[in-house]
C-alpha positions in Angstrom: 12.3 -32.6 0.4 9.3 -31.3 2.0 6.4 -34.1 3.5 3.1 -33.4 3.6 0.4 -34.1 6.6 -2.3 -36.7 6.3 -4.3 -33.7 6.0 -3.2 -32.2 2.6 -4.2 -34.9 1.0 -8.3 -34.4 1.7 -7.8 -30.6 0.9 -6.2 -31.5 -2.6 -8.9 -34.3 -3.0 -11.3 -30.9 -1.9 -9.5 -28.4 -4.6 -9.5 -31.0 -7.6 -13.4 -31.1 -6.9 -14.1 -27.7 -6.6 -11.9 -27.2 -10.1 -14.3 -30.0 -11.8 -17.4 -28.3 -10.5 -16.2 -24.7 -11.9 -14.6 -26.3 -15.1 -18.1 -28.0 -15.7 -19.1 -27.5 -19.5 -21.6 -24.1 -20.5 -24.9 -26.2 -21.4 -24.6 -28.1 -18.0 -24.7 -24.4 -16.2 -27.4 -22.8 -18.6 -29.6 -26.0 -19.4 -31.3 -28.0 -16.9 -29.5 -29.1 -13.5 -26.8 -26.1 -12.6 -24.0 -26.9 -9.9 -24.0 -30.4 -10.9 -20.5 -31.9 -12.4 -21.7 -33.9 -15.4 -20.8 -37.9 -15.8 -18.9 -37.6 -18.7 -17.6 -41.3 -20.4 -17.9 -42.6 -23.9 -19.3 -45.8 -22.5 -22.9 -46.4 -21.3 -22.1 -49.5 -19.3 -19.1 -47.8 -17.4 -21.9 -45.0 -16.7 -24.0 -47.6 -14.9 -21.4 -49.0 -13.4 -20.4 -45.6 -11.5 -23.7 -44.4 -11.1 -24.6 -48.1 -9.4 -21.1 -47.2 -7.5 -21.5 -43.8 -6.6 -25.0 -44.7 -5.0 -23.6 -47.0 -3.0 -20.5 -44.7 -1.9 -23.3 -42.2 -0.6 -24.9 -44.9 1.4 -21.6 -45.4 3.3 -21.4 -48.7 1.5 -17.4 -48.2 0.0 -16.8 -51.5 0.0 -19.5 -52.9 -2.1 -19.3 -49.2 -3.9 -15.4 -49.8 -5.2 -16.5 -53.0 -6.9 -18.8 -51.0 -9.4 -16.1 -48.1 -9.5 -13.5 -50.2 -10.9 -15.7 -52.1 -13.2 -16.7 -48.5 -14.4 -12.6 -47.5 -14.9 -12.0 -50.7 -16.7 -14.5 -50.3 -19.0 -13.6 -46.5 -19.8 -9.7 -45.7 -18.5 -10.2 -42.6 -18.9 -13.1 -42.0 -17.2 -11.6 -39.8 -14.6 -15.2 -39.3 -12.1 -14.7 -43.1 -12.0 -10.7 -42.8 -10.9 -11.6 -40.0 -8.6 -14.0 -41.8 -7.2 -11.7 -44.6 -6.4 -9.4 -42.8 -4.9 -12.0 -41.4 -2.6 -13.1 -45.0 -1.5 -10.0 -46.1 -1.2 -9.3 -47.9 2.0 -7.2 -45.9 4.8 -4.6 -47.7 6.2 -6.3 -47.2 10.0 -9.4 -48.9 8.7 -7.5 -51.8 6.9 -5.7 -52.5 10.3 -8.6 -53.4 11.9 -9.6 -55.7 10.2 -6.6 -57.5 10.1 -4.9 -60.6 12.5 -2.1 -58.4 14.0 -2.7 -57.2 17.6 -3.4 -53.4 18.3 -1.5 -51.5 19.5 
């Protein structure tokens, strides 16, 4: 069984987002905004919800950001910008440690 480092993780997280970029539909390439990935869900208030999310995220608000990210997954479970979104904000375990009552090391 092989392990991987902490590492491979980010570049996967990297290659699934180039793939989504390069995957992104014709009309989104020859229309208006090219090199955009398009926000793709059949529900208008889990669109808001990300957008209010993804807004946040950029503002290096991920705390407040995840709230509207998951309201945006719940409403549309198979919104997967929402799910990969989530998975980008998700807390790391060094950052959850610090906020927590054990002593550091």
């Amino acid at each position: 069984m092989t392990q991987r480092s902490p590492g491979s993780n980010a570049g996967l997280a990297c290659l699934t987002l180039v793939a989504l970029a390069t995957a992104a539909p014709a009309q989104a390439q020859s229309g208006g905004e090219s090199g955009k990935v398009p926000v793709t869900t059949v529900s208008a208030e889990a669109r808001q919800q990300y957008l209010k999310g993804r807004t946040l995220g950029e503002n290096l608000r991920a705390h407040d950001a995840r709230q509207y990210l998951i309201q945006a997954a719940a409403k549309d479970p198979g919104f997967a910008l929402a799910h990969y979104s989530l998975a980008l904000n998700a807390p790391t375990p060094r950052s959850s440690s610090r906020t927590s009552s054990r002593p550091s090391r």
